[in-house]
PATOR-549951 format. One record per residue (C-alpha): x negated, y, z negated; residue in three letters. Coordinates in steps of 0.25 Angstrom, whole numbers, plus 5000, padded with zeros to 4 digits. Layout:
N
XYZala;...
REM end
This chain:
206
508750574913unk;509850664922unk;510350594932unk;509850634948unk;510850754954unk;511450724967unk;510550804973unk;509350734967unk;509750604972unk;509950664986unk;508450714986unk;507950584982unk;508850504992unk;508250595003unk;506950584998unk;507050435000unk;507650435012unk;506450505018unk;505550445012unk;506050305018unk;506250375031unk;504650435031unk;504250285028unk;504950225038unk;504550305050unk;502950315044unk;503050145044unk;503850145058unk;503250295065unk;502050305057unk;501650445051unk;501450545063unk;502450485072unk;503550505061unk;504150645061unk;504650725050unk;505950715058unk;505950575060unk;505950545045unk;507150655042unk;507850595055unk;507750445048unk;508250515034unk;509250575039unk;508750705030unk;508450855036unk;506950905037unk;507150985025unk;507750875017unk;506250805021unk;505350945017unk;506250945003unk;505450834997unk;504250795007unk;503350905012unk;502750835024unk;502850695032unk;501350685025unk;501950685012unk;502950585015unk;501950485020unk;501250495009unk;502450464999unk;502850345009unk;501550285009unk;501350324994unk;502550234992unk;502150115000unk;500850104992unk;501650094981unk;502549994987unk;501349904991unk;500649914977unk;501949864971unk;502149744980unk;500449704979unk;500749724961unk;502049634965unk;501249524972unk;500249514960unk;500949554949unk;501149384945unk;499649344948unk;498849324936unk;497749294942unk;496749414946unk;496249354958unk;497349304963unk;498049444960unk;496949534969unk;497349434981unk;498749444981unk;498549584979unk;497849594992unk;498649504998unk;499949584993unk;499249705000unk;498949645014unk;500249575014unk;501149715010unk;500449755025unk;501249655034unk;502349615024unk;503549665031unk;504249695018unk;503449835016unk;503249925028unk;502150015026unk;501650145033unk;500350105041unk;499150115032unk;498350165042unk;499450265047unk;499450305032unk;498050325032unk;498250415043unk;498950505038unk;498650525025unk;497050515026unk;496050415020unk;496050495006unk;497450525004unk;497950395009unk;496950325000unk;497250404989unk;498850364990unk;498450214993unk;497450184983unk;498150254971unk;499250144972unk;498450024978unk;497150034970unk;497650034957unk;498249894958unk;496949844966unk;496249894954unk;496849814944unk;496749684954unk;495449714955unk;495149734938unk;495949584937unk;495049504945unk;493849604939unk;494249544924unk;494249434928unk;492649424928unk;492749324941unk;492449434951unk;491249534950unk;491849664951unk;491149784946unk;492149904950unk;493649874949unk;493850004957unk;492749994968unk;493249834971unk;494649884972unk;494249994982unk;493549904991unk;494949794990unk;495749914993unk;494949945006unk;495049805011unk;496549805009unk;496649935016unk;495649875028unk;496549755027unk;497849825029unk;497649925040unk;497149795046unk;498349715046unk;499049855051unk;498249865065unk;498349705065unk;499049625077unk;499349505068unk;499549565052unk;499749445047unk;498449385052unk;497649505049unk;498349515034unk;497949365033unk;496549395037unk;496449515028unk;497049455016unk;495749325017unk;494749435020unk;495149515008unk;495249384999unk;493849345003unk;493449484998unk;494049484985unk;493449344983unk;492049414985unk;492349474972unk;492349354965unk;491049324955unk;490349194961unk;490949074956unk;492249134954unk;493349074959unk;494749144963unk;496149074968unk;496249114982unk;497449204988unk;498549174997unk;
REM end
């Protein structure tokens, strides 16, 4: 592989440096009070420099929040990727979920400011892509392991999606997140627990 040319490592770096300077403002501003010269300002890069790789602020939202989907799928696969058990896994992959919303270590764009902007389709489309494909496979763990009725993978990991996405525009309009993401966590565990096939019994969450 040849090496990057000087110039190719500028246009990355530039990239970057916009890419960083859209996310801040849309987490700080939001979307429609951030201006197109507000992030060039923060990047220290010309307008043109910004139309060069990105078409529209639009098309910089979506590559931001494309990004933190990303980055929250990868912390909820870290926080079950040493639980063997299936149940125990779908809890602390919920609970990875509603805790990536008020853990101070991961900033995020607003989900319902996201939503806003990009419309229920599109936005579902970017979010699900990434998010459902590791709800599936929680939910196909706990499915095999003949304790919870379960008839469709795909329709049960829909409905959890939903609930999670309920929960966490919840815990973004709330007063007290940390209550309300306590709240939502048991509500959600109670649900899951409705899964079960009766006499089944499952190791509780914490």
């Amino acid at each position: 592989m040849n090496p990057k040319t000087r110039k190719e490592e500028y246009a990355e770096m530039t990239r970057q440096a916009l890419m960083d300077s859209a996310l801040e403002l849309f987490i700080i501003k939001g979307f429609q009070k951030t201006s197109i010269e507000d992030i060039v300002q923060r990047a220290r890069v010309t307008r043109g420099a910004l139309y060069h790789h990105f078409q529209s602020k639009e098309e910089m939202f979506i590559d931001a929040y494309t990004m933190l989907v990303k980055q929250l799928v990868d912390v909820v696969e870290k926080n079950i990727s040493d639980i063997e058990d299936s149940w125990e896994r779908a809890v602390a992959g919920c609970k990875a979920f509603l805790d990536y919303c008020i853990s101070p270590d991961y900033k995020s764009i607003r989900l319902d400011d996201a939503i806003g902007v990009l419309g229920w389709k599109k936005w579902r489309q970017i979010d699900s892509s990434y998010t459902m494909k590791v709800l599936r496979e929680i939910i196909q763990d706990i499915k095999n392991t003949d304790e919870f009725s379960i008839d469709s993978v795909d329709h049960t990991a829909n409905m959890i999606y939903s609930l999670l996405v309920e929960a966490a525009l919840t815990i973004a309009g709330s007063p007290d997140k940390d209550q309300t993401h306590r709240q939502m966590f048991e509500i959600i565990q109670k649900m899951l627990s409705g899964l079960k096939k009766t006499g089944a019994v499952t190791s509780g969450g914490s």
